[in-house]
TITI-905348 format. One line per field, with one value per residue (C-alpha): x, y, z; residue number from 0. Coordinates in Angstrom, 2 decimals. Layout:
% TITI-905348
xx: [X / ...];
yy: [Y / ...];
zz: [Z / ...];
resi: [NUM / ...];
% end
This chain:
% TITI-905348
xx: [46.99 / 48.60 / 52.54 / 55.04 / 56.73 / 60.56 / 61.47 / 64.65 / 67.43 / 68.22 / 65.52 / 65.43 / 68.05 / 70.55 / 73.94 / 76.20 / 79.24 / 82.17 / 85.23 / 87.68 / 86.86 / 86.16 / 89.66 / 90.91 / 89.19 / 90.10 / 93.63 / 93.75 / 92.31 / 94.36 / 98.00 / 96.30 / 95.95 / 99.42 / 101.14 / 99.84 / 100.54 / 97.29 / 95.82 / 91.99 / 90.13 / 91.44 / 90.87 / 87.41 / 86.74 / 87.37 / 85.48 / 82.21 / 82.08 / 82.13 / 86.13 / 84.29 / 82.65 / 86.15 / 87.53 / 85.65 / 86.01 / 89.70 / 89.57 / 86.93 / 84.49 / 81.93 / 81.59 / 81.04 / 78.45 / 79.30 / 78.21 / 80.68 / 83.30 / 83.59 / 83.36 / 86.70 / 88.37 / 87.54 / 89.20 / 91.74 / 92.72 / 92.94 / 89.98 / 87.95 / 88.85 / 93.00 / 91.31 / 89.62 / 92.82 / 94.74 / 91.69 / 92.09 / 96.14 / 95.29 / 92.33 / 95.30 / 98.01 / 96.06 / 94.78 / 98.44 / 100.30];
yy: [133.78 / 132.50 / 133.85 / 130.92 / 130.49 / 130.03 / 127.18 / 126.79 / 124.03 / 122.43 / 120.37 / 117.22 / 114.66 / 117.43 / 117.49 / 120.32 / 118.25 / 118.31 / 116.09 / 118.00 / 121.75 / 120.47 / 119.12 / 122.32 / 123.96 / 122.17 / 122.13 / 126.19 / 125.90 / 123.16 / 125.07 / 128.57 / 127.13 / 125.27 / 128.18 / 130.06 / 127.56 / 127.14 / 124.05 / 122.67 / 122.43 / 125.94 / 127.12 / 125.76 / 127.43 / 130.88 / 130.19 / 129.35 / 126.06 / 122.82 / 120.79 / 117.76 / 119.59 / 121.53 / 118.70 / 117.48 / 120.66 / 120.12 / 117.08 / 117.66 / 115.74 / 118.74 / 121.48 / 124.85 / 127.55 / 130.99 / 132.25 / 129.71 / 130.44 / 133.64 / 132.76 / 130.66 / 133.72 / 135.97 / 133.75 / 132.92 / 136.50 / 136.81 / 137.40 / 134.93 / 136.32 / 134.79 / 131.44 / 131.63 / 131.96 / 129.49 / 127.04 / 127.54 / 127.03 / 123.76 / 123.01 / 123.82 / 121.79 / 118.58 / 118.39 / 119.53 / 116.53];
zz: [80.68 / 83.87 / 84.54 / 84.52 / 87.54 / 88.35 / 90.10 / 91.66 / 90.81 / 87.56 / 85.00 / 86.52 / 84.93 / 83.91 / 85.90 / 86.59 / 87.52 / 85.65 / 87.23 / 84.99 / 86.42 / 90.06 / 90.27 / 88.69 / 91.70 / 94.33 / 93.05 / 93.09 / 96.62 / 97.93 / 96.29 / 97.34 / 101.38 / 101.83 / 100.56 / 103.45 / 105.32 / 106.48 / 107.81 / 106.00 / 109.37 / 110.12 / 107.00 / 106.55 / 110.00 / 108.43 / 105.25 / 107.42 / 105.98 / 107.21 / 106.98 / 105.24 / 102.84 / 102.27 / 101.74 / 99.21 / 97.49 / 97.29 / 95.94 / 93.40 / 94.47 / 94.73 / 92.93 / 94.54 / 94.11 / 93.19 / 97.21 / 98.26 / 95.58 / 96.81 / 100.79 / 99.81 / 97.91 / 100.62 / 103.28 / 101.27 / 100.81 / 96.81 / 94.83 / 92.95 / 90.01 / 90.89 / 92.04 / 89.08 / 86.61 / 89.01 / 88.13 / 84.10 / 84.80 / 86.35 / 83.48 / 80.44 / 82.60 / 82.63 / 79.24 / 77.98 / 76.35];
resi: [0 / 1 / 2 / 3 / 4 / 5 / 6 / 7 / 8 / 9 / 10 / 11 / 12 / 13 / 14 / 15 / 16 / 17 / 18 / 19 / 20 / 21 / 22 / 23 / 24 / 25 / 26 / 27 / 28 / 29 / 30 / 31 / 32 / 33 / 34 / 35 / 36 / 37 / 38 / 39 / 40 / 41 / 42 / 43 / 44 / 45 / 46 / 47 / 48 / 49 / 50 / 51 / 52 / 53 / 54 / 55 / 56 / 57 / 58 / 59 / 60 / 61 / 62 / 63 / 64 / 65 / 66 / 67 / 68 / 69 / 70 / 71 / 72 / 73 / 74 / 75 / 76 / 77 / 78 / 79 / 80 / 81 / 82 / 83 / 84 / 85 / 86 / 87 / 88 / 89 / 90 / 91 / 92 / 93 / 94 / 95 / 96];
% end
């Protein structure tokens, strides 16, 4: 009997992108940096990751792994588990009527 082996990523034609809880995200981010007055490029400097990609993280366009998740709590200052609460406040604001 031969051992099945784990292979990384997701079964091919499967997505993990959902527009509703990337915008969520990148709204928590984006509300999270301006109110430290903070600019992206700087920002994205002390995160470690690149302003472009940032960018597209607050606008939803991508949606973050958990590694990177917490590389933008950390240089945010709060912990992911506030971006995290910010994001559901954003989710239950835009599906509110």
């Amino acid at each position: 009997m031969q051992k099945s082996t784990i292979q990384p990523g997701r079964p091919s034609g499967t997505s993990t992108y959902e527009s509703e809880s990337a915008s969520a995200f990148g709204k928590a981010v984006r509300a999270a940096r301006v109110a430290q007055g903070v600019a992206q490029d700087e920002f994205a400097s002390r995160a470690s990751i690149s302003r472009s990609h940032m960018g597209k993280i607050e606008r939803g366009e991508h949606v973050p792994t958990l590694p990177l998740i917490l590389k933008i709590s950390t240089a945010l200052g709060i912990s992911a588990a506030d971006l995290m609460t910010a994001t559901e406040r954003n989710l239950r604001a835009d599906t509110d009527p």
